[in-house]
N, CA, C and O atoms as a GROMACS GRO file, in nm:
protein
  268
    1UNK      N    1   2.076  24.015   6.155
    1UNK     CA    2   1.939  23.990   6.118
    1UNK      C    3   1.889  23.867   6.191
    1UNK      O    4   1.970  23.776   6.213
    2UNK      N    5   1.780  23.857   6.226
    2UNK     CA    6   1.720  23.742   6.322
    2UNK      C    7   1.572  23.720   6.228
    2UNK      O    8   1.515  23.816   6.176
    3UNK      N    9   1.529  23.602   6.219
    3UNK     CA   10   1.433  23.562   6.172
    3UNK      C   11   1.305  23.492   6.320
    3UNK      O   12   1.302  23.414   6.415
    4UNK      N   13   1.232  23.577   6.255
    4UNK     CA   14   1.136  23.479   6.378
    4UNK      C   15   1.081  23.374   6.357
    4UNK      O   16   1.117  23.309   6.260
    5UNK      N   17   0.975  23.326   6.447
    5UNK     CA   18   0.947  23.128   6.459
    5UNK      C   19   0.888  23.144   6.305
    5UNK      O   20   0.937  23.073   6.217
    6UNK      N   21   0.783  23.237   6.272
    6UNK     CA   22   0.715  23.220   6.138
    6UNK      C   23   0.784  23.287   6.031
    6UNK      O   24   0.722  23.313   5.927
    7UNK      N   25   0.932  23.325   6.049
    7UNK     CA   26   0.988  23.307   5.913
    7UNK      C   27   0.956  23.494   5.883
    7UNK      O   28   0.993  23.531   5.772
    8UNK      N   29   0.899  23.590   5.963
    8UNK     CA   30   0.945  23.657   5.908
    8UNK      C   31   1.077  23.784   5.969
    8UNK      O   32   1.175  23.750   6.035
    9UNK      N   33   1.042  23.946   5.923
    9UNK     CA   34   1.178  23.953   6.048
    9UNK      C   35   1.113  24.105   6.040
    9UNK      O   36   1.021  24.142   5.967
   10UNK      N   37   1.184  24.177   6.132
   10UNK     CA   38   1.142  24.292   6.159
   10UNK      C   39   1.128  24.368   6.141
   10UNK      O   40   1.249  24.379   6.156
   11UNK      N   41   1.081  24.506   6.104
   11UNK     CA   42   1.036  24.595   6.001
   11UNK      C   43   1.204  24.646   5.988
   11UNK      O   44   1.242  24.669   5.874
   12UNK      N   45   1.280  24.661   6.076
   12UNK     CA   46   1.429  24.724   6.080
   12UNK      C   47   1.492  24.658   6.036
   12UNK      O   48   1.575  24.720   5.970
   13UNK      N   49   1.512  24.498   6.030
   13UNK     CA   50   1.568  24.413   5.987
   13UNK      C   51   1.584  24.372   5.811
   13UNK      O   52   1.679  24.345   5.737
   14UNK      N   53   1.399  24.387   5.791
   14UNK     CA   54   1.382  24.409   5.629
   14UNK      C   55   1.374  24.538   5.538
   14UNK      O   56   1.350  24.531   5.418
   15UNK      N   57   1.399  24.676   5.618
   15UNK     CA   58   1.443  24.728   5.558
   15UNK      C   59   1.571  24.748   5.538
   15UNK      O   60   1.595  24.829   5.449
   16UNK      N   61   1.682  24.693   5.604
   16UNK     CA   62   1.811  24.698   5.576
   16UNK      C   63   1.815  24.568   5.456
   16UNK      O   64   1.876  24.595   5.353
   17UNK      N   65   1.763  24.456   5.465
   17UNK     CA   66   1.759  24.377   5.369
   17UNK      C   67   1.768  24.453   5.220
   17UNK      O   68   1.854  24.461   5.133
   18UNK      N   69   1.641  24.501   5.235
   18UNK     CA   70   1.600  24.547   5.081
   18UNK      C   71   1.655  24.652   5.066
   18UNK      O   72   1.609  24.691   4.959
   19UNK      N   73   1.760  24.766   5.120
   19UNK     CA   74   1.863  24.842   5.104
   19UNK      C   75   1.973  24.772   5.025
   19UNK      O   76   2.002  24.813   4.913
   20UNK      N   77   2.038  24.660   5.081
   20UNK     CA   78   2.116  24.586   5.031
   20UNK      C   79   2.082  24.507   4.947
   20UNK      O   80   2.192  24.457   4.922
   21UNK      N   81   1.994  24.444   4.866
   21UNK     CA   82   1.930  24.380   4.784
   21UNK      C   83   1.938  24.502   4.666
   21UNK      O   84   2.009  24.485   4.567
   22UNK      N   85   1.859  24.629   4.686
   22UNK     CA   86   1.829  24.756   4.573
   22UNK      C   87   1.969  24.744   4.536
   22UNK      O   88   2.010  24.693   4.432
   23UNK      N   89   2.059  24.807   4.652
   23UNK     CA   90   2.230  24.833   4.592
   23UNK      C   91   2.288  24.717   4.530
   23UNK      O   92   2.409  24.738   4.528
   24UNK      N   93   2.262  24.596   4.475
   24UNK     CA   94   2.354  24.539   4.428
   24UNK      C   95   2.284  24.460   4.332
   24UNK      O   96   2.338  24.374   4.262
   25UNK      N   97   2.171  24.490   4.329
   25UNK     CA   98   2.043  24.400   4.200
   25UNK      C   99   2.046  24.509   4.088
   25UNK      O  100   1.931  24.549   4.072
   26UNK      N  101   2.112  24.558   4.025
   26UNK     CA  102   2.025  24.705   3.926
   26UNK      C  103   1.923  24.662   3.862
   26UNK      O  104   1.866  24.758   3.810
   27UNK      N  105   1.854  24.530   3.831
   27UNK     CA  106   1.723  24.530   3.787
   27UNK      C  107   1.645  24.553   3.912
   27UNK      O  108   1.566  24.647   3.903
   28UNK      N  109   1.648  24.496   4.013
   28UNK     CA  110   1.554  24.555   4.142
   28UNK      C  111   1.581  24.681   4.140
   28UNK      O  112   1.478  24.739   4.104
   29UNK      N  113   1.695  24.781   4.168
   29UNK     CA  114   1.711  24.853   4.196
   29UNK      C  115   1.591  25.004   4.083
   29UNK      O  116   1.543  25.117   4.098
   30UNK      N  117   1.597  24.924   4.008
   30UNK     CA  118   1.488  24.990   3.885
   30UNK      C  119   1.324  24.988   3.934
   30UNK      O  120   1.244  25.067   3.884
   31UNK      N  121   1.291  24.899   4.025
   31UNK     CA  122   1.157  24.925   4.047
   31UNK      C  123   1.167  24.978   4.170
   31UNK      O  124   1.247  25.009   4.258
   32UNK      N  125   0.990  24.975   4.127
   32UNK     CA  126   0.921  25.055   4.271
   32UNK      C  127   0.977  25.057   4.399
   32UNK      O  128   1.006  25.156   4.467
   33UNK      N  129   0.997  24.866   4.440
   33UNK     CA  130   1.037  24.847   4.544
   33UNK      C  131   1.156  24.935   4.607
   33UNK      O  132   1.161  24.984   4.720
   34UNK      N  133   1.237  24.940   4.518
   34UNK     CA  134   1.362  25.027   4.585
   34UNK      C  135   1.366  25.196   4.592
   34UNK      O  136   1.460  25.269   4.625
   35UNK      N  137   1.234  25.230   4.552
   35UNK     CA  138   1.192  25.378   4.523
   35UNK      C  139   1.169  25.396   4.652
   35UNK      O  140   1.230  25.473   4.726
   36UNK      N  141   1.049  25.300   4.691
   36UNK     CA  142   1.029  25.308   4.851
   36UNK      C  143   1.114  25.306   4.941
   36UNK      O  144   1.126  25.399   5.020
   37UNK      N  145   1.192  25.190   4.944
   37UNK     CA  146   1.323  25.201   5.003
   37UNK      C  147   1.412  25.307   5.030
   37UNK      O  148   1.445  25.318   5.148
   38UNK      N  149   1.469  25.402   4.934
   38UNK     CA  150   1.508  25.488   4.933
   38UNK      C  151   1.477  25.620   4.986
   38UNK      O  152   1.551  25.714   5.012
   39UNK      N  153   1.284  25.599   5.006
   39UNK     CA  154   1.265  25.710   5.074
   39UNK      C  155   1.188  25.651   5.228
   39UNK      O  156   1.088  25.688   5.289
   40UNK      N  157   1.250  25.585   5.242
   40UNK     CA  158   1.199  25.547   5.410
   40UNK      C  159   1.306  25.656   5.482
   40UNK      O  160   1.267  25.718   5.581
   41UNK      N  161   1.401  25.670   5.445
   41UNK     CA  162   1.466  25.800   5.499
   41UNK      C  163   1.389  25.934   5.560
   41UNK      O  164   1.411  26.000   5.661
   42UNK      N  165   1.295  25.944   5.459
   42UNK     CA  166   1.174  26.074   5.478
   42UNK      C  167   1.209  26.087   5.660
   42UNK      O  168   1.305  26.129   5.725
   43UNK      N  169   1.087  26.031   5.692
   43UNK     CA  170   1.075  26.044   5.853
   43UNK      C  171   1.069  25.896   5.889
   43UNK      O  172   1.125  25.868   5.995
   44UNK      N  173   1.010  25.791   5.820
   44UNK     CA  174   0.939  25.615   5.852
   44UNK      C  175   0.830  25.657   5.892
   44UNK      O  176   0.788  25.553   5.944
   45UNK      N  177   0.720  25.759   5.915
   45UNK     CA  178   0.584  25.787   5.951
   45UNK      C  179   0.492  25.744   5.834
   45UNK      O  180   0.400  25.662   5.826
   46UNK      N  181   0.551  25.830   5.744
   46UNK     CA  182   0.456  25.830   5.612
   46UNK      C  183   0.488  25.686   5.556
   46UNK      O  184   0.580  25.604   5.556
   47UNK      N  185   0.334  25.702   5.497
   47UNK     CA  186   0.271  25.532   5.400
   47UNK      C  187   0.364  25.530   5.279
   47UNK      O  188   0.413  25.638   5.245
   48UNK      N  189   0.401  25.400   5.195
   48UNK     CA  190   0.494  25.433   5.102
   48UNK      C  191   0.399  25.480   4.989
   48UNK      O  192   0.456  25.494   4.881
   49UNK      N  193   0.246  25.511   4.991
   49UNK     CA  194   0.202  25.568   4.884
   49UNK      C  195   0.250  25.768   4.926
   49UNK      O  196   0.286  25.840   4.833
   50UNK      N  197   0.243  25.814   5.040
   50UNK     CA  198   0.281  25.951   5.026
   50UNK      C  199   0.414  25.935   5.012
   50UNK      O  200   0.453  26.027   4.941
   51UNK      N  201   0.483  25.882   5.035
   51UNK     CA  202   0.642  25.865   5.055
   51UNK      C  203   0.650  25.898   4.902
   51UNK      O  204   0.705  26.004   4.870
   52UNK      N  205   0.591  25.801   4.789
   52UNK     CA  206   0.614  25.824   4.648
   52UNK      C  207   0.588  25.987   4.590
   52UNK      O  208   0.654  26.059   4.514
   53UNK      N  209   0.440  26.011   4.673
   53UNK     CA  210   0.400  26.121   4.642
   53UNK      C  211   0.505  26.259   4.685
   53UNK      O  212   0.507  26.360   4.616
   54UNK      N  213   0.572  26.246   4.785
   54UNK     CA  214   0.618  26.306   4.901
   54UNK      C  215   0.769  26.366   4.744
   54UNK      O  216   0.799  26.481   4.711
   55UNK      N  217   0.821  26.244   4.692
   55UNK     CA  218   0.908  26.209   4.636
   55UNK      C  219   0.902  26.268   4.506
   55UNK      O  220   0.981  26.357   4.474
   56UNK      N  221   0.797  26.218   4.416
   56UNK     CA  222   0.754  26.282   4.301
   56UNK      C  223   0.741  26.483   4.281
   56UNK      O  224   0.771  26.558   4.187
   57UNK      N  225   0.678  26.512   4.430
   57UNK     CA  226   0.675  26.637   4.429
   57UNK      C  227   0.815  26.726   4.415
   57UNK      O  228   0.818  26.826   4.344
   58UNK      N  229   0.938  26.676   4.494
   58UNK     CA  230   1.041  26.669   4.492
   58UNK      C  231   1.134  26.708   4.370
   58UNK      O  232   1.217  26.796   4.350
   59UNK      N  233   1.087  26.607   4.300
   59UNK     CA  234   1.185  26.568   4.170
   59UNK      C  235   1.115  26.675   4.096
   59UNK      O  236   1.191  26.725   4.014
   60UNK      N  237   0.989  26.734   4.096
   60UNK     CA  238   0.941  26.816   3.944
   60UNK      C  239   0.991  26.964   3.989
   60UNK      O  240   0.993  27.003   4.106
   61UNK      N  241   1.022  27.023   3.900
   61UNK     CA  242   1.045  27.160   3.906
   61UNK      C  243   0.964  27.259   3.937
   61UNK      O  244   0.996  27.359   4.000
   62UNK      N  245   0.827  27.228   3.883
   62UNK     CA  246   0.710  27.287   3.895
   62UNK      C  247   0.677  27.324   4.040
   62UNK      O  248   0.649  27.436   4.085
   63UNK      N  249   0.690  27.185   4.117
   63UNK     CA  250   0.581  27.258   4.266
   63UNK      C  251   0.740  27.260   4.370
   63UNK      O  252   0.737  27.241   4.492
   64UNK      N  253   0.861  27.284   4.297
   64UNK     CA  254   0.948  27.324   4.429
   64UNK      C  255   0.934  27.490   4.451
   64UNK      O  256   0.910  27.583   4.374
   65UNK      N  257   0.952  27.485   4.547
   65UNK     CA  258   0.913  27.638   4.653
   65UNK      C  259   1.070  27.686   4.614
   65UNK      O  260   1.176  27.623   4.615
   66UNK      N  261   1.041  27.804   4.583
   66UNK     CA  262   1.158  27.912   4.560
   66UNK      C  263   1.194  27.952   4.677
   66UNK      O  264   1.093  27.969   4.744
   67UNK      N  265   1.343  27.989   4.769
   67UNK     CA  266   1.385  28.044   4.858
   67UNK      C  267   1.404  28.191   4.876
   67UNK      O  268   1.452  28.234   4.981
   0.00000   0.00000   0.00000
């Protein structure tokens, strides 16, 4: 991890942060923050508001597509 002159670090850099932060905080690991986290996997295109959405659709039984 490398920090730059103003202290912050790179979008690749802080999401491995907050990977490792979610896995070993279980109160972080309980919020939002690490919801997002978890689904930067998706593609990294999508905003973390569809990412949630993307996610939520996922989890309900209702709108999964039958094979």
């Amino acid at each position: 991890m490398k920090w730059s002159a103003d202290g912050s670090l790179s979008e690749h850099d802080h999401q491995e942060l907050m990977k490792r932060l979610c896995s070993v905080d279980p109160v972080l690991a309980e919020t939002d923050v690490c919801d997002v986290q978890n689904d930067v996997a998706l593609t990294g295109y999508e905003s973390a508001q569809m990412k949630r959405f993307l996610r939520s659709q996922a989890e309900d039984p209702e709108t999964r597509e039958v094979a």
